[in-house]
N, C-alpha and C positions, 0 to 999 in steps of 0.2 A: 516887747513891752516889759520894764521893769514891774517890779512891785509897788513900787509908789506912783508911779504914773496908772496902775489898774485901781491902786486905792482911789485916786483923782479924779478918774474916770466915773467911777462906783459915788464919789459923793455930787457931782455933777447929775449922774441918774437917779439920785435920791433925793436931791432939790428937784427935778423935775416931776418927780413922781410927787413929791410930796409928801415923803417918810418922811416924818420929822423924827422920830428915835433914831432910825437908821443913820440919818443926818447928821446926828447930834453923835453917835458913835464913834461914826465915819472922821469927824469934825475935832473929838476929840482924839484918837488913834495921829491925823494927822500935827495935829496940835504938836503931839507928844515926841513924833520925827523930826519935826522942824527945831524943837526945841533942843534936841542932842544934836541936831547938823549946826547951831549957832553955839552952843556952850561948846561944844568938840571940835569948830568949825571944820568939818568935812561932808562930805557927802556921801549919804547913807546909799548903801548895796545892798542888795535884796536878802542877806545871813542877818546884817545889823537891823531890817525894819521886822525881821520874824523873830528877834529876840525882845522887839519892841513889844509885838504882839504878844507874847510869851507873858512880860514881865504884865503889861495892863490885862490879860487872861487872868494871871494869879491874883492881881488885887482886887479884881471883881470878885473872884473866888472867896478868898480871903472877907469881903464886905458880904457877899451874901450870908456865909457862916455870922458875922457879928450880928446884921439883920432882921437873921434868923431868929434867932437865940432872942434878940428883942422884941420879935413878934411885932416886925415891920414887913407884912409881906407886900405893901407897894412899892418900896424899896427893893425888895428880894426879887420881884419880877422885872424893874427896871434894868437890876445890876447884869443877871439873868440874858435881857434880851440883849443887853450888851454883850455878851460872852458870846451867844451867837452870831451876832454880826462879825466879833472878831477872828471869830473862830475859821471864816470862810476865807480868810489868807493865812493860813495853814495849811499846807500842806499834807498830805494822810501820817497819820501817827504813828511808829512803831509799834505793836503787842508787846506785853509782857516777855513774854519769850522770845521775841527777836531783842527785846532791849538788853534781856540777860546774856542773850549769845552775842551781842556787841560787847558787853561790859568785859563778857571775859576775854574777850579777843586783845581788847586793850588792854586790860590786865598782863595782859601773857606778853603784849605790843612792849609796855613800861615796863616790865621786870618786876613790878610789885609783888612786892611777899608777903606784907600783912596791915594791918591796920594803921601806922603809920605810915603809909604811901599814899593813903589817902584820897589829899589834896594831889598828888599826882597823878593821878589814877583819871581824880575829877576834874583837871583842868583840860587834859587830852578826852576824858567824852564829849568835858562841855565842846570842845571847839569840833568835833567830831560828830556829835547827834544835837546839838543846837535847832531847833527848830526843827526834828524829826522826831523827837521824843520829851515826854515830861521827866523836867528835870528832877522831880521828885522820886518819880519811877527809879531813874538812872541812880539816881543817891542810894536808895535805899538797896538796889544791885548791887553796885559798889561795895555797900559798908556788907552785903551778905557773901560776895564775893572775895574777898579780902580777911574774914573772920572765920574764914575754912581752914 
């Protein structure tokens, strides 16, 4: 069973049950695949709907911090229970330190010597730890990786 067919399944069990958050999460994540399989016409694989997840992870992230700050915390709980709903097609995350002993392995992988490598450095994690680590994590390995 792919990934998107457990999503499918998952909001089928959340119309039944009757979670309308979960529903509307669910509902929206789906929304959000269908929409790059008709603009990109193709058909999403299980690496492209966890980067889907990734990117609507961060924006909820990203919305709680504003919400915050504005001292909307019915908003901050909504955005919130969203994260955890999407959180549960993810996969387990790499640690700190496993992300740094990937970065430098690709480091050493690309021949990168310093700071400008980058963008090369980052295009081989991204497609390498995509959905097994926060890309933020990995960034901030990389630029500490690279400035030694």
């Amino acid at each position: 069973m792919t990934l998107k067919d457990r999503i499918t399944e998952d909001m089928k069990d959340a119309m039944r049950a009757k979670q309308s958050d979960r529903l509307s999460a669910i509902r929206m994540l789906l929304a959000a695949c269908k929409q790059k399989e008709v603009d990109e016409r193709i058909v999403l694989d299980d690496a492209a709907v966890i980067g889907i997840v990734d990117k609507l992870i961060k924006q909820r992230k990203d919305s709680v911090a504003a919400f915050a700050q504005a001292g909307r915390t019915d908003l901050v709980d909504k955005e919130s229970a969203e994260i955890v709903v999407l959180q549960a097609y993810l996969s387990q995350r790499l640690g700190e330190q496993e992300v740094v002993a990937e970065v430098a392995r690709i480091v050493v992988q690309t021949g990168a010597a310093g700071p400008t490598d980058m963008g090369k450095v980052m295009s081989a994690a991204k497609a390498q730890l995509a959905g097994r680590a926060d890309m933020a994590l990995v960034s901030a390995a990389v630029k500490k990786a690279l400035n030694k």
